[in-house]
N, C-alpha and C positions, 0 to 999 in steps of 0.2 A: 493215707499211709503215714506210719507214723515213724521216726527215726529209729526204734527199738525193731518195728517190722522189717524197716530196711537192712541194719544187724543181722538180722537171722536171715534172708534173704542171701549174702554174703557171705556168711559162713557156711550155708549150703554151698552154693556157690563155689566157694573153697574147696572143699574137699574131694572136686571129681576133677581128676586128673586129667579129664579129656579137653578141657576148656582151656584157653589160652588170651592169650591179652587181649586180644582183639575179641573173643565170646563175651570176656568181661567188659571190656567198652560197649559196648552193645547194650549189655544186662545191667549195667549202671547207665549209661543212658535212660532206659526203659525205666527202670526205678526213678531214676528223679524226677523225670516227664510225671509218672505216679504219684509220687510223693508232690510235685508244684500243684494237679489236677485232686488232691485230696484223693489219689483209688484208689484201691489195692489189690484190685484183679485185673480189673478190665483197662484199659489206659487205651484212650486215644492219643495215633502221632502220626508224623510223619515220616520219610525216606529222609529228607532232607535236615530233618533236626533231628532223628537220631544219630544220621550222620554228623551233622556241626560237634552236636554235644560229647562225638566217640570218637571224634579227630580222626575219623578216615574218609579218605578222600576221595579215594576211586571207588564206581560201582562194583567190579568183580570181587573187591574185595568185602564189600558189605555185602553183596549176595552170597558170597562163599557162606561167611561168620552165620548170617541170618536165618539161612537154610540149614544149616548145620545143630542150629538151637531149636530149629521147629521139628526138626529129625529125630534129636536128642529127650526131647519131652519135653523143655521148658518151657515153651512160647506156643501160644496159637496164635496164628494168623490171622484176621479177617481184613481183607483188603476193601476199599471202599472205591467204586469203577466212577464216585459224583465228584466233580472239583469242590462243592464247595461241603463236602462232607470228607471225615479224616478216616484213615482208617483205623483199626483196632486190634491192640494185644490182648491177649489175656494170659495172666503168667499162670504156667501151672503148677510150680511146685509149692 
């Protein structure tokens, strides 16, 4: 992924009014995770470092945000049930 992608990304991003500080902590988390792993759809991560990287602290609060972005269309899920395998986004817009 490359800084220009991440841009556009962003300015989608931008324009829907449904999204709030916290969809975007989340959604730039996901992107840099992207952007440090070179992907640009598919991105492995975790609960725990998307958390770090999105500055929220409490569970309810990342599950609210999280579920709310898999709802919306932007994210797919695939959860990974092995510890030593991550699990998987894939962004969809």
């Amino acid at each position: 992924m490359s800084l220009a992608e991440l841009s556009i990304y962003l300015s989608l991003f931008e324009k829907d009014q449904r999204l709030t500080v916290w969809h975007f902590a989340i959604l730039t988390a996901i992107l840099y995770l992207g952007y440090r792993q070179g992907q640009r759809k598919t991105i492995k991560v975790s609960r725990s470092k998307i958390m770090s990287l999105s500055h929220i602290a409490t569970l309810p609060t990342y599950h609210k945000y999280f579920k709310d972005l898999q709802q919306m269309g932007y994210i797919k899920y695939t959860p990974s049930y092995h510890p030593g395998y991550k699990s998987e986004i894939e962004i969809l817009v």
